[in-house]
PDB file of N, CA, C and O in Angstrom:
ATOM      1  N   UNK A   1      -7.244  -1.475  15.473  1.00  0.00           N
ATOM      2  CA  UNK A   1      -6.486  -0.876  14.398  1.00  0.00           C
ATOM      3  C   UNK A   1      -7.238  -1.114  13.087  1.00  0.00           C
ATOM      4  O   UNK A   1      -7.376  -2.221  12.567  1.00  0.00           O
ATOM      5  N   UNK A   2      -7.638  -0.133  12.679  1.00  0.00           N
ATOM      6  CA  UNK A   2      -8.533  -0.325  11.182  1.00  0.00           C
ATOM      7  C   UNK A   2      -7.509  -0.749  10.360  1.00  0.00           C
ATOM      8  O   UNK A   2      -6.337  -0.496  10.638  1.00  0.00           O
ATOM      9  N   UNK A   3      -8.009  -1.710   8.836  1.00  0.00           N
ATOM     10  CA  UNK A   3      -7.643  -2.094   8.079  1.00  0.00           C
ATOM     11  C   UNK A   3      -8.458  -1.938   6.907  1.00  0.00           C
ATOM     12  O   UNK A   3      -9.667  -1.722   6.827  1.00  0.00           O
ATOM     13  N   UNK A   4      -7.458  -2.108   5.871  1.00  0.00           N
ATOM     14  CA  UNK A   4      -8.287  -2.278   4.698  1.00  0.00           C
ATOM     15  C   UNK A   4      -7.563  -3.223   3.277  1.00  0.00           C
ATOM     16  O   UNK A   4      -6.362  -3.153   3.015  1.00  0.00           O
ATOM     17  N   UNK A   5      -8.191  -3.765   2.766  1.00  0.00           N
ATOM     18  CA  UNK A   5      -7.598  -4.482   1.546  1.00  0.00           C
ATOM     19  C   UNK A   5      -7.650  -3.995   0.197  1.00  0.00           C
ATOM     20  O   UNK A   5      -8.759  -3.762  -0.285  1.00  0.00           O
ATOM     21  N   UNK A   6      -6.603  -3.806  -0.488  1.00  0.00           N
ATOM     22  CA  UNK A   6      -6.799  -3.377  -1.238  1.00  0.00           C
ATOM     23  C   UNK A   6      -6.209  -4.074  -2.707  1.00  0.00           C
ATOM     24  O   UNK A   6      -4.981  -4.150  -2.707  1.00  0.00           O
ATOM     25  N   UNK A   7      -6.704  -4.461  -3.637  1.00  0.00           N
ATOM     26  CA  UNK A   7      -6.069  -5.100  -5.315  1.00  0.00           C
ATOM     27  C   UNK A   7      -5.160  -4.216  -5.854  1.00  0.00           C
ATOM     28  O   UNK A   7      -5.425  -3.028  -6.032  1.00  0.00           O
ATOM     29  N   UNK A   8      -3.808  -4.872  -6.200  1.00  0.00           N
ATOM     30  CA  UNK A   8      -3.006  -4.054  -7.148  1.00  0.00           C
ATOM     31  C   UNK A   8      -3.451  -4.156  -8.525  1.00  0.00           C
ATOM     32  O   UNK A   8      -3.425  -5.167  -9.226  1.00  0.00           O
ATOM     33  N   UNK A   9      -3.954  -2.738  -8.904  1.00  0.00           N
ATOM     34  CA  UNK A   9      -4.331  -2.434 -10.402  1.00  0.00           C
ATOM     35  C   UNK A   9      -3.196  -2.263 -11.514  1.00  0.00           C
ATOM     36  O   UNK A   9      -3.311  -2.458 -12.724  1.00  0.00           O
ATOM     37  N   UNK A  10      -1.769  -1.738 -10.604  1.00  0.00           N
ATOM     38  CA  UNK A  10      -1.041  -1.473 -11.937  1.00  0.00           C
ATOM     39  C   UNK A  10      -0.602  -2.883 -12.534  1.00  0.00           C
ATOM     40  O   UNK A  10      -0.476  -3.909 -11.866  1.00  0.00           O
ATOM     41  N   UNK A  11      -0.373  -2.749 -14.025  1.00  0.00           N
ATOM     42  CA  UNK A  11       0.452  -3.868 -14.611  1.00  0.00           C
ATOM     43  C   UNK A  11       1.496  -4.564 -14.266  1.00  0.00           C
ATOM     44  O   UNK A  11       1.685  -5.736 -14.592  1.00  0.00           O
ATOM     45  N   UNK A  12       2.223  -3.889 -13.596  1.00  0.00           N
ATOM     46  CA  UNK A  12       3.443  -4.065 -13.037  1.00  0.00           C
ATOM     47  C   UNK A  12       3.733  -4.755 -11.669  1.00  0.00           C
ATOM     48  O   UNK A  12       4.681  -5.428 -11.264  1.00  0.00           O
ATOM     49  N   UNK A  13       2.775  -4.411 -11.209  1.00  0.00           N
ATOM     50  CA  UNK A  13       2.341  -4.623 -10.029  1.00  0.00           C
ATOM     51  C   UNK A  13       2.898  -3.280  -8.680  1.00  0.00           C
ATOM     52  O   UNK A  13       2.766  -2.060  -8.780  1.00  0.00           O
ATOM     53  N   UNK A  14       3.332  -3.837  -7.857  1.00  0.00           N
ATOM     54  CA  UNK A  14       4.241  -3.055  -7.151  1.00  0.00           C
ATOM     55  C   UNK A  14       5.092  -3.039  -6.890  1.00  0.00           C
ATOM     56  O   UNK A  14       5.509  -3.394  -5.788  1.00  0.00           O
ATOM     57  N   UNK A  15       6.028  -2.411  -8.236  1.00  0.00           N
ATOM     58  CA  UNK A  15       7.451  -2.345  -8.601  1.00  0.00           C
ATOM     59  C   UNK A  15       7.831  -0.889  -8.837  1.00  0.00           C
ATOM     60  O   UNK A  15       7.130   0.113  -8.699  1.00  0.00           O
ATOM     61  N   UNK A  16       9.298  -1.019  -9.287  1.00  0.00           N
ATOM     62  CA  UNK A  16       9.621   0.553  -9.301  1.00  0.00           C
ATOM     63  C   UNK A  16       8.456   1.072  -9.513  1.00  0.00           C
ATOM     64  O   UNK A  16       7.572   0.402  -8.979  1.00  0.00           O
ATOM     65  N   UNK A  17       7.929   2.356 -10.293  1.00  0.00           N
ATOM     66  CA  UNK A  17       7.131   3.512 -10.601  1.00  0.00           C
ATOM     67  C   UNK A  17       5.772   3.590  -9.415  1.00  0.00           C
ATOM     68  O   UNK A  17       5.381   4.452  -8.627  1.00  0.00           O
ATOM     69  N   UNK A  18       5.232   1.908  -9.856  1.00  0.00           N
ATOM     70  CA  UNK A  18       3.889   2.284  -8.344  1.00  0.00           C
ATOM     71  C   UNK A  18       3.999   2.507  -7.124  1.00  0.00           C
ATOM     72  O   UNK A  18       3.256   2.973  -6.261  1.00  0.00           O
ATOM     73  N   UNK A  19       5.557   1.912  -7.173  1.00  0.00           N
ATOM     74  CA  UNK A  19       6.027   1.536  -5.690  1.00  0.00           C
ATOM     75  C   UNK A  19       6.263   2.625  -4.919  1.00  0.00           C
ATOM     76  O   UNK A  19       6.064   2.599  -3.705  1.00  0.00           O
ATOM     77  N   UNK A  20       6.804   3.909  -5.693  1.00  0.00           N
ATOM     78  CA  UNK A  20       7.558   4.779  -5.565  1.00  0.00           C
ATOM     79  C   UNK A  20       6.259   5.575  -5.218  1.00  0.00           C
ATOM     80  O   UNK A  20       6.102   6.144  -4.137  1.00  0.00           O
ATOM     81  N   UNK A  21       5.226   5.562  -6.360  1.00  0.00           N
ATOM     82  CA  UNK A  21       4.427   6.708  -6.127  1.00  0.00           C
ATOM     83  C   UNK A  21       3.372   6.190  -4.505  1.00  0.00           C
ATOM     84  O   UNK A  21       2.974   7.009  -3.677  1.00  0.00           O
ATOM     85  N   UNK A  22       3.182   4.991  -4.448  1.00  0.00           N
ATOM     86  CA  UNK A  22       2.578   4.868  -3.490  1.00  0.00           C
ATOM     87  C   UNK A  22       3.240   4.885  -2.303  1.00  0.00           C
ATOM     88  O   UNK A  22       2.485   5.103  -1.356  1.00  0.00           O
ATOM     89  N   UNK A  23       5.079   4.640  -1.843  1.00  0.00           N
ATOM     90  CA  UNK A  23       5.185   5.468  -0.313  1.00  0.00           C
ATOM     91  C   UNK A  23       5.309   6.638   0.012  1.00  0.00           C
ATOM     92  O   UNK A  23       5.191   7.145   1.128  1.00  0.00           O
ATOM     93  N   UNK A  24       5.664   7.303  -1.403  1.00  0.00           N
ATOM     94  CA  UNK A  24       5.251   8.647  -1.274  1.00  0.00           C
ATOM     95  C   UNK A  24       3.994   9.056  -0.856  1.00  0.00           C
ATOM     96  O   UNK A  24       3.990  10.108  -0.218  1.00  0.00           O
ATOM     97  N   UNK A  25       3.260   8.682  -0.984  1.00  0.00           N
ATOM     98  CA  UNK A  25       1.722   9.162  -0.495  1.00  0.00           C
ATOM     99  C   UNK A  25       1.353   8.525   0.449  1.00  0.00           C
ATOM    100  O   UNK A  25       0.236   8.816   0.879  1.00  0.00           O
ATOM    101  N   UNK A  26       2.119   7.427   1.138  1.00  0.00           N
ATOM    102  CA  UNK A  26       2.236   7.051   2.573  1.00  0.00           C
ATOM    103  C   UNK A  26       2.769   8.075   3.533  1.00  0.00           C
ATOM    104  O   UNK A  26       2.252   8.615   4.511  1.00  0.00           O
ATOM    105  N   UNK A  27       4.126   8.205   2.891  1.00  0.00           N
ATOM    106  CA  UNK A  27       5.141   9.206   3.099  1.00  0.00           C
ATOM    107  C   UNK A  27       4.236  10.734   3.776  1.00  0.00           C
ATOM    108  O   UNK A  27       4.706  11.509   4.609  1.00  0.00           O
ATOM    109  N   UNK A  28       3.094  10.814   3.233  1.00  0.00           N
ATOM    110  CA  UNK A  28       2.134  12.346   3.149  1.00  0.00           C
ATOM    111  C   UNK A  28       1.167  11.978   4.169  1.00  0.00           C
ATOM    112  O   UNK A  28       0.492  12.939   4.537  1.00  0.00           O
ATOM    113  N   UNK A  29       0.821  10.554   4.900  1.00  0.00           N
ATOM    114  CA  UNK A  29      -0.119  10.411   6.343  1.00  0.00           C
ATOM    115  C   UNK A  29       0.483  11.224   7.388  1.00  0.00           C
ATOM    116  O   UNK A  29       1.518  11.865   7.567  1.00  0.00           O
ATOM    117  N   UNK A  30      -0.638  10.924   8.031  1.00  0.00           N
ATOM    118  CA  UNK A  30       0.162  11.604   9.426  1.00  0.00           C
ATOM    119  C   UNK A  30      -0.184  10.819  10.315  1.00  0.00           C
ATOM    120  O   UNK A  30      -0.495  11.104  11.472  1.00  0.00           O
ATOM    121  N   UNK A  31      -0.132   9.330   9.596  1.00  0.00           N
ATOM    122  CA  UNK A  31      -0.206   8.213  10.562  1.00  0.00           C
ATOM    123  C   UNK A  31       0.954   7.212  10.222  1.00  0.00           C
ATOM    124  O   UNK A  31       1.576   7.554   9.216  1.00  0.00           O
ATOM    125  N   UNK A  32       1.368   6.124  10.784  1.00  0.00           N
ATOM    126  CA  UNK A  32       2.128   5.389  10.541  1.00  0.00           C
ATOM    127  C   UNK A  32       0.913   4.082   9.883  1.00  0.00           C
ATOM    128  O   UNK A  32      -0.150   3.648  10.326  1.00  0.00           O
ATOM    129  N   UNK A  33       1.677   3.801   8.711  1.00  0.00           N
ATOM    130  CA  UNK A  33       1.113   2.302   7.976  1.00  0.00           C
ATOM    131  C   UNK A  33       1.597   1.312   7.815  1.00  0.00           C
ATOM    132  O   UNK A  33       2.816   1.480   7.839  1.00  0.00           O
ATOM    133  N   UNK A  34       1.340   0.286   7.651  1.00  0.00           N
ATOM    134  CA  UNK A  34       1.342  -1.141   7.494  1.00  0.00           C
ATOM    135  C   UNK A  34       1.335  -1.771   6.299  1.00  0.00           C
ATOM    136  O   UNK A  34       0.590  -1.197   5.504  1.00  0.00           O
ATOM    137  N   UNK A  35       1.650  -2.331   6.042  1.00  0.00           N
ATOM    138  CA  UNK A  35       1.547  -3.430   4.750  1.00  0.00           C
ATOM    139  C   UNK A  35       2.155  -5.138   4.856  1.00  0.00           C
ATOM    140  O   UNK A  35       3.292  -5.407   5.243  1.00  0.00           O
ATOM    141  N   UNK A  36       1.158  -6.142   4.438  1.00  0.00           N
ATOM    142  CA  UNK A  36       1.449  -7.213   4.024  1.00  0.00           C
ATOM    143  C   UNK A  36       0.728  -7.784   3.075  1.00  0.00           C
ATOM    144  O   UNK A  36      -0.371  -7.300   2.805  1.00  0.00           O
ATOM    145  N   UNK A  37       1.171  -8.836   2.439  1.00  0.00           N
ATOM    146  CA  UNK A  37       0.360  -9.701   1.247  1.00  0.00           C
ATOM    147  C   UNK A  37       0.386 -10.828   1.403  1.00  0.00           C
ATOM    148  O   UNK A  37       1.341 -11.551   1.117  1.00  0.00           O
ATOM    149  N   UNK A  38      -0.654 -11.176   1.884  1.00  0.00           N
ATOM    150  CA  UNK A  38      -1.338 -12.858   2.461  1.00  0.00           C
ATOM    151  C   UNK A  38      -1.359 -12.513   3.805  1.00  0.00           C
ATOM    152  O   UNK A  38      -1.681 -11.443   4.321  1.00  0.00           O
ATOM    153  N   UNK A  39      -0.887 -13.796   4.429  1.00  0.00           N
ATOM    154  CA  UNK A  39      -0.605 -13.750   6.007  1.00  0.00           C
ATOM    155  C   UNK A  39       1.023 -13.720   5.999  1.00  0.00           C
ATOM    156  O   UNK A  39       1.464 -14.760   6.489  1.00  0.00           O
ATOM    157  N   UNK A  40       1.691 -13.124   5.722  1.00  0.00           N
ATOM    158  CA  UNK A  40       2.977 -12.854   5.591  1.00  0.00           C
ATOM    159  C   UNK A  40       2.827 -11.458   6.452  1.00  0.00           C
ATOM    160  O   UNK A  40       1.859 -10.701   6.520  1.00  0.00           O
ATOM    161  N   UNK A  41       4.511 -11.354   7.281  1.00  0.00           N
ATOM    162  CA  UNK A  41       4.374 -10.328   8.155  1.00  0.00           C
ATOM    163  C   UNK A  41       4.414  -8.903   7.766  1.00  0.00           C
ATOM    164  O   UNK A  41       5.127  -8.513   6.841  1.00  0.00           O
ATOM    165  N   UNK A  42       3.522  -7.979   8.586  1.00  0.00           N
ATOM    166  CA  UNK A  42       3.404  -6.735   8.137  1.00  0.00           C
ATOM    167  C   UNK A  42       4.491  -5.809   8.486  1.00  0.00           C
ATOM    168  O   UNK A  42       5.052  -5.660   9.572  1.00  0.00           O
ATOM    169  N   UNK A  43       4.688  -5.200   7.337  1.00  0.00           N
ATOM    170  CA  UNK A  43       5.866  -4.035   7.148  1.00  0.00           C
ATOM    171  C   UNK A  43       6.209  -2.821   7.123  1.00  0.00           C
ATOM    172  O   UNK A  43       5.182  -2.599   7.766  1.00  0.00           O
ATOM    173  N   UNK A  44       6.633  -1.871   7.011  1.00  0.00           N
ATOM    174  CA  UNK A  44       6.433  -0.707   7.132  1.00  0.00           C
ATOM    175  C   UNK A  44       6.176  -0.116   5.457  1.00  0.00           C
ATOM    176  O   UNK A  44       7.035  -0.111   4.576  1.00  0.00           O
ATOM    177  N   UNK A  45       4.615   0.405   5.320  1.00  0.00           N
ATOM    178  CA  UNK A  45       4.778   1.242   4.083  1.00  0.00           C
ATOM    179  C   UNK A  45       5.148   2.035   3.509  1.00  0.00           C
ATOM    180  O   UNK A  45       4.882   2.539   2.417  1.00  0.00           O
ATOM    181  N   UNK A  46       6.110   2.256   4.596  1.00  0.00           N
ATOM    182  CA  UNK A  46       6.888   3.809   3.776  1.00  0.00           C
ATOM    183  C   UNK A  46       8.176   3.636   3.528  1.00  0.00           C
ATOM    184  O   UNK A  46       8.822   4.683   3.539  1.00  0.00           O
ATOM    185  N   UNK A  47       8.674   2.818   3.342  1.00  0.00           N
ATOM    186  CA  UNK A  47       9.728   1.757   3.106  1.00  0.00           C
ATOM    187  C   UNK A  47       9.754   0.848   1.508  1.00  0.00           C
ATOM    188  O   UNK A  47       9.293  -0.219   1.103  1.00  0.00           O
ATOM    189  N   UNK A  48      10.659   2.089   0.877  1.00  0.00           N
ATOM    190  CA  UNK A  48      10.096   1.193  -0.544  1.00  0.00           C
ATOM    191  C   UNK A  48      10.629  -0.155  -0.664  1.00  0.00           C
ATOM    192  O   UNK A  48      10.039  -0.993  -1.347  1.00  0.00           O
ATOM    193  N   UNK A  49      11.984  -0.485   0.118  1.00  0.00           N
ATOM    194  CA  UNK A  49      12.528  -1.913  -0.006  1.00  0.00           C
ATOM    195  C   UNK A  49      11.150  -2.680   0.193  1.00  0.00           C
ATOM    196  O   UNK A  49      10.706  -3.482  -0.629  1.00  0.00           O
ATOM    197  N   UNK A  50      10.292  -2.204   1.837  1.00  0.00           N
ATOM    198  CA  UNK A  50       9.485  -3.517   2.313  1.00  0.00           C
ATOM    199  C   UNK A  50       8.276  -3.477   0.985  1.00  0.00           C
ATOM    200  O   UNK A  50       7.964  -4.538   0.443  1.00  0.00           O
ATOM    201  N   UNK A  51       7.651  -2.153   0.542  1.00  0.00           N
ATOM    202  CA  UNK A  51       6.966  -2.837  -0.505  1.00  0.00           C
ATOM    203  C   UNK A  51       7.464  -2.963  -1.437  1.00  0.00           C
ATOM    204  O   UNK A  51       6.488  -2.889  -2.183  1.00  0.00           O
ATOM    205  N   UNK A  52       8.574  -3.160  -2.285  1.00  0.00           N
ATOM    206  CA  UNK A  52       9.124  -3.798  -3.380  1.00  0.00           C
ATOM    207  C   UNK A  52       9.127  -5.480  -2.982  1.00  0.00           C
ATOM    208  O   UNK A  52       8.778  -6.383  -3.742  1.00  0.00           O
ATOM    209  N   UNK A  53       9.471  -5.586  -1.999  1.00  0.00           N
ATOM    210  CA  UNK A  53       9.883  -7.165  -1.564  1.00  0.00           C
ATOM    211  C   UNK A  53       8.541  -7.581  -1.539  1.00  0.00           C
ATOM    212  O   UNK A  53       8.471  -8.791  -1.758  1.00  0.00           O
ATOM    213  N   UNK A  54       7.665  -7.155  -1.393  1.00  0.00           N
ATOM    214  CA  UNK A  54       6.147  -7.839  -1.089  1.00  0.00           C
ATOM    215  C   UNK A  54       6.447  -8.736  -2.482  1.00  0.00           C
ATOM    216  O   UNK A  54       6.338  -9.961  -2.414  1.00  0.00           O
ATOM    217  N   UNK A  55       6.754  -8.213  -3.504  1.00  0.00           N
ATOM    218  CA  UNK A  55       6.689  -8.738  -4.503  1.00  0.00           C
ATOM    219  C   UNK A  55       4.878  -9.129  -5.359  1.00  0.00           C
ATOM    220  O   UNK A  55       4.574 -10.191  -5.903  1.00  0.00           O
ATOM    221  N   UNK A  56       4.088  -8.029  -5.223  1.00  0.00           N
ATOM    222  CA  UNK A  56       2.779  -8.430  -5.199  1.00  0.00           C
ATOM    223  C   UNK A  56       2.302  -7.753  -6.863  1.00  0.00           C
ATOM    224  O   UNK A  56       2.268  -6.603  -7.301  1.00  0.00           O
ATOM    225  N   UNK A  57       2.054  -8.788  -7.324  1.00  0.00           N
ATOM    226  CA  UNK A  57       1.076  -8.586  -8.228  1.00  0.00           C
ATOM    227  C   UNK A  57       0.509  -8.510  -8.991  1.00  0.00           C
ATOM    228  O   UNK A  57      -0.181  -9.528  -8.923  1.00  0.00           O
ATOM    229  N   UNK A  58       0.012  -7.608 -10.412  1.00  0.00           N
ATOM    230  CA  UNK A  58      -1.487  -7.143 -10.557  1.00  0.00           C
ATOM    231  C   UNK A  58      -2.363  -8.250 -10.286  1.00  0.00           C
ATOM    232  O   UNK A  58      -2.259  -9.410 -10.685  1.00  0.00           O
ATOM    233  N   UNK A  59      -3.467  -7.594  -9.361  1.00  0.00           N
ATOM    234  CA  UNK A  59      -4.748  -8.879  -9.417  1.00  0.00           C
ATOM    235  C   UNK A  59      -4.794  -9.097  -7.698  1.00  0.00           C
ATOM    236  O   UNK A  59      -5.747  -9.148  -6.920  1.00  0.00           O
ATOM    237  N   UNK A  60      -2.755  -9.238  -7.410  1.00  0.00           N
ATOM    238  CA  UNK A  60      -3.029  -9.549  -5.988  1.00  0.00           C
ATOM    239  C   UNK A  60      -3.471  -8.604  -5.081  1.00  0.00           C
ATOM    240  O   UNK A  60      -3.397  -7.402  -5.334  1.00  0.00           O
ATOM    241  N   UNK A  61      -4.010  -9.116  -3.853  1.00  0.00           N
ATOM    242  CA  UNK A  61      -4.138  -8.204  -2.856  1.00  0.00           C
ATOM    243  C   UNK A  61      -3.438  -8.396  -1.364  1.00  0.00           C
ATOM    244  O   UNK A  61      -2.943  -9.421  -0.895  1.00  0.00           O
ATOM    245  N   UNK A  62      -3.569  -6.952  -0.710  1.00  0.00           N
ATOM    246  CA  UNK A  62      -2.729  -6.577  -0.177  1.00  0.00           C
ATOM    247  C   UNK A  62      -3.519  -5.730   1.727  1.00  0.00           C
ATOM    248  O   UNK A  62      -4.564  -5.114   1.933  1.00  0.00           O
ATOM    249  N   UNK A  63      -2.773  -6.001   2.354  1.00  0.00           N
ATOM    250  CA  UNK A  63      -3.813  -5.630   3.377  1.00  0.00           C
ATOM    251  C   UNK A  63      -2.860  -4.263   4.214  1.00  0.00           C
ATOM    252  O   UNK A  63      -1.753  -4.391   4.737  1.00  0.00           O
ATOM    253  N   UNK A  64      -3.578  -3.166   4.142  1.00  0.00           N
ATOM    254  CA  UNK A  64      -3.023  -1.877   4.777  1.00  0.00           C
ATOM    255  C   UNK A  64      -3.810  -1.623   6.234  1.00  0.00           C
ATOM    256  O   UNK A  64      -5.023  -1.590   6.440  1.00  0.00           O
ATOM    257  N   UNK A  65      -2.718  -1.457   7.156  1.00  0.00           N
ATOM    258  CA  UNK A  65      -3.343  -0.797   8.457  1.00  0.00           C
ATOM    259  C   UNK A  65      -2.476  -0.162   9.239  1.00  0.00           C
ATOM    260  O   UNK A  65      -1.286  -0.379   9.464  1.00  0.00           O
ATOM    261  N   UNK A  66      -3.371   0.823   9.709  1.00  0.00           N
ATOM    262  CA  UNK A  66      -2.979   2.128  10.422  1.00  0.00           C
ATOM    263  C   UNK A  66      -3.771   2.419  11.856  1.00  0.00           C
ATOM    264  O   UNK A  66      -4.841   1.910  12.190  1.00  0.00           O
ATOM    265  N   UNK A  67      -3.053   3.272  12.541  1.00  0.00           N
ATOM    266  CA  UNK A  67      -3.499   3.555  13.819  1.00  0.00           C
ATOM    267  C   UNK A  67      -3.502   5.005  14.055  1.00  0.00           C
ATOM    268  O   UNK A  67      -2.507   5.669  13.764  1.00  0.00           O
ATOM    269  N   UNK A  68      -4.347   5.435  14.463  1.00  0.00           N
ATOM    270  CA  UNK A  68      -4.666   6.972  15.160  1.00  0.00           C
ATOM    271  C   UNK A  68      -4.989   7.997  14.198  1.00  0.00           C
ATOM    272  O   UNK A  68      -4.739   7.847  13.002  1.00  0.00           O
ATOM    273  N   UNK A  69      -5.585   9.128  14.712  1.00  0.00           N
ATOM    274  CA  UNK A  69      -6.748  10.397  14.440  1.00  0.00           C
ATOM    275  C   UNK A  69      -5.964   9.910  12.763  1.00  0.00           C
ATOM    276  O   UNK A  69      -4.901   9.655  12.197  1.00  0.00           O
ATOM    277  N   UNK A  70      -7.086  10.007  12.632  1.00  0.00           N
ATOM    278  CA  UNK A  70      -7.326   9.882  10.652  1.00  0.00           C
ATOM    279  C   UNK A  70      -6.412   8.885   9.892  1.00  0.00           C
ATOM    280  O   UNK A  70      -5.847   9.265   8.866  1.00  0.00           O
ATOM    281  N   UNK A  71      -6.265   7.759  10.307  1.00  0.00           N
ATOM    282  CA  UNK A  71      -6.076   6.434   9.845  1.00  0.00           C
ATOM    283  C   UNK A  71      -7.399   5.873   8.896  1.00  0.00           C
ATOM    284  O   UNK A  71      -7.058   5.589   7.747  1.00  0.00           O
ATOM    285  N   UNK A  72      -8.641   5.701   9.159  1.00  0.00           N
ATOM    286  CA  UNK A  72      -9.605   5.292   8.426  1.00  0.00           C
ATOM    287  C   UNK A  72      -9.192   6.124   6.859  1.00  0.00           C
ATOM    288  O   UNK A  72      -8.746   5.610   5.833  1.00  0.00           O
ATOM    289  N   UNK A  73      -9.508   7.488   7.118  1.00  0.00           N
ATOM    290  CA  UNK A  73      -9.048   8.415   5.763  1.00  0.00           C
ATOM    291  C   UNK A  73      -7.896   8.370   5.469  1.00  0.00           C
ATOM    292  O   UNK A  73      -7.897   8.734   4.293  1.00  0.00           O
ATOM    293  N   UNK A  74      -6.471   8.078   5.870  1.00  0.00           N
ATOM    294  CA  UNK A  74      -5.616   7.588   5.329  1.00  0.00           C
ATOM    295  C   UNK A  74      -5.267   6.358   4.510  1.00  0.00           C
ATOM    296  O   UNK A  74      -4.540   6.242   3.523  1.00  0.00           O
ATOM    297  N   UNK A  75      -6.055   5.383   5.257  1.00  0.00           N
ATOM    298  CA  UNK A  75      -6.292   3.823   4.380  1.00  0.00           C
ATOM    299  C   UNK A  75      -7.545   4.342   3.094  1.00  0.00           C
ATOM    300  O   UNK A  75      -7.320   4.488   1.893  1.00  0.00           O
ATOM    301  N   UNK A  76      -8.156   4.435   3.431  1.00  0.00           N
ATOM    302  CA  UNK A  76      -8.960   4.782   1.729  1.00  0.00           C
ATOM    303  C   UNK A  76      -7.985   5.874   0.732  1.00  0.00           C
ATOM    304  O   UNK A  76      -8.040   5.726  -0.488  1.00  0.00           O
ATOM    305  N   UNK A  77      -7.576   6.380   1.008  1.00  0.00           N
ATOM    306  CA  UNK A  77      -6.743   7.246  -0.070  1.00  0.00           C
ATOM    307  C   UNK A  77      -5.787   6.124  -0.274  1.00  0.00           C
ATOM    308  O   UNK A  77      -5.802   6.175  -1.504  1.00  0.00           O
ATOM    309  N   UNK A  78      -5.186   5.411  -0.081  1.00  0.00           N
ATOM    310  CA  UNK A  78      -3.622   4.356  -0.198  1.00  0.00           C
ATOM    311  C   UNK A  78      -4.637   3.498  -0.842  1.00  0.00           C
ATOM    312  O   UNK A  78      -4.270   3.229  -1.986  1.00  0.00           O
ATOM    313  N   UNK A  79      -5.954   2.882  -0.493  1.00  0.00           N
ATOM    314  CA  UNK A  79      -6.830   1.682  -1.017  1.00  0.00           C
ATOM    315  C   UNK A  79      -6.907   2.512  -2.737  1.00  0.00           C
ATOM    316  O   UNK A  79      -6.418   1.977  -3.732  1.00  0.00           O
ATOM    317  N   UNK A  80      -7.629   3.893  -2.762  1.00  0.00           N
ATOM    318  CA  UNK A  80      -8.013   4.143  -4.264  1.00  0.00           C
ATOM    319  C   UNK A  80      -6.356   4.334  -4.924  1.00  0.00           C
ATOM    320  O   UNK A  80      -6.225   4.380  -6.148  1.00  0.00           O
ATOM    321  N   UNK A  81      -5.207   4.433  -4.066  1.00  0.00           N
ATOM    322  CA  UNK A  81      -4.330   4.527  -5.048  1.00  0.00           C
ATOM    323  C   UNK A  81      -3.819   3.061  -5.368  1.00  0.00           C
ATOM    324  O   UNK A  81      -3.642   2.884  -6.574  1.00  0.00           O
ATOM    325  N   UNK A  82      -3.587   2.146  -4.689  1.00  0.00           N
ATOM    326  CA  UNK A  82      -3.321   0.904  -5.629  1.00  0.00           C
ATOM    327  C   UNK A  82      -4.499  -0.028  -6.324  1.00  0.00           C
ATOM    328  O   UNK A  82      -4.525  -1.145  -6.840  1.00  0.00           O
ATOM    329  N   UNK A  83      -5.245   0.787  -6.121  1.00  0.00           N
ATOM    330  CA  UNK A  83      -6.525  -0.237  -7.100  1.00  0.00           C
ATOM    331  C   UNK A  83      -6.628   0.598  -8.517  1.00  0.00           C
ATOM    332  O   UNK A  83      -7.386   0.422  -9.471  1.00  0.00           O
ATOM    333  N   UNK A  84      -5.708   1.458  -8.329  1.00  0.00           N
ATOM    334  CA  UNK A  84      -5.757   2.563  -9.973  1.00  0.00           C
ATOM    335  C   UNK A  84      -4.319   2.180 -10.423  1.00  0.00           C
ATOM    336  O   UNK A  84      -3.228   1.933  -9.909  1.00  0.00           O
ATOM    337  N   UNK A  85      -5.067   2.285 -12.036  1.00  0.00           N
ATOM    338  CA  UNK A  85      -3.231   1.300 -12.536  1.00  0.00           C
ATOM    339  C   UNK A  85      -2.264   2.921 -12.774  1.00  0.00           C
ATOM    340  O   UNK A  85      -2.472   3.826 -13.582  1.00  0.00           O
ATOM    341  N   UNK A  86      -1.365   2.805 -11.880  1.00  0.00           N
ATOM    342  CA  UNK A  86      -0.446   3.885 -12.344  1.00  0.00           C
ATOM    343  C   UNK A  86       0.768   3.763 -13.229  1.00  0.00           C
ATOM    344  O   UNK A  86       1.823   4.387 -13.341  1.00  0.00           O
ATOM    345  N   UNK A  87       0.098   2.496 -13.943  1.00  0.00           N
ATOM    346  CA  UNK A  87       1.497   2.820 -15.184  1.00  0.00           C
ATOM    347  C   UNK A  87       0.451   3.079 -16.371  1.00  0.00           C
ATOM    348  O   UNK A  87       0.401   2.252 -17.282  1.00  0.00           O
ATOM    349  N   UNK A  88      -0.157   3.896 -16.385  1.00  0.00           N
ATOM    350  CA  UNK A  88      -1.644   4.186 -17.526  1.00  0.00           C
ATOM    351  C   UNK A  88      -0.920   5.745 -17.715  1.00  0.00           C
ATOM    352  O   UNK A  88      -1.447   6.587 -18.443  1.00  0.00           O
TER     353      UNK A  88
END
């Protein structure tokens, strides 16, 4: 199962506004994703409760993974969106 890590850029971290915009664009795979921060258990990313509760951030990082046909290209699009601050 590919993975990837990625730094929260917004200020806020990943709270309302990033939070929102980033399971939405989970929401748009056509894979199922993953999310945790540390070794804490992984959650479903399209689930704004589970990433609001991560409670992660700016600075922290965060580890995304996915499984099947176009997961690799799904994790790099989710990686360049939380490493870009979207409260800018």
């Amino acid at each position: 199962m590919p993975e990837r890590t990625a730094t929260i850029a917004s200020s806020v971290g990943l709270h309302a506004r990033p939070a929102t915009l980033f399971v939405n664009a989970v929401n748009e795979q056509k894979v199922p994703v993953t999310i945790r921060k540390g070794d804490g258990p992984a959650g479903n990313a399209a689930s704004i409760l589970t990433v609001m509760a991560l409670g992660a951030a700016q600075g922290e990082t965060v580890t995304l993974a996915a499984e099947g046909e176009g997961a690799d290209e799904a994790l790099e699009n989710l990686v360049q969106l939380l490493e870009t601050d979207l409260d800018a």
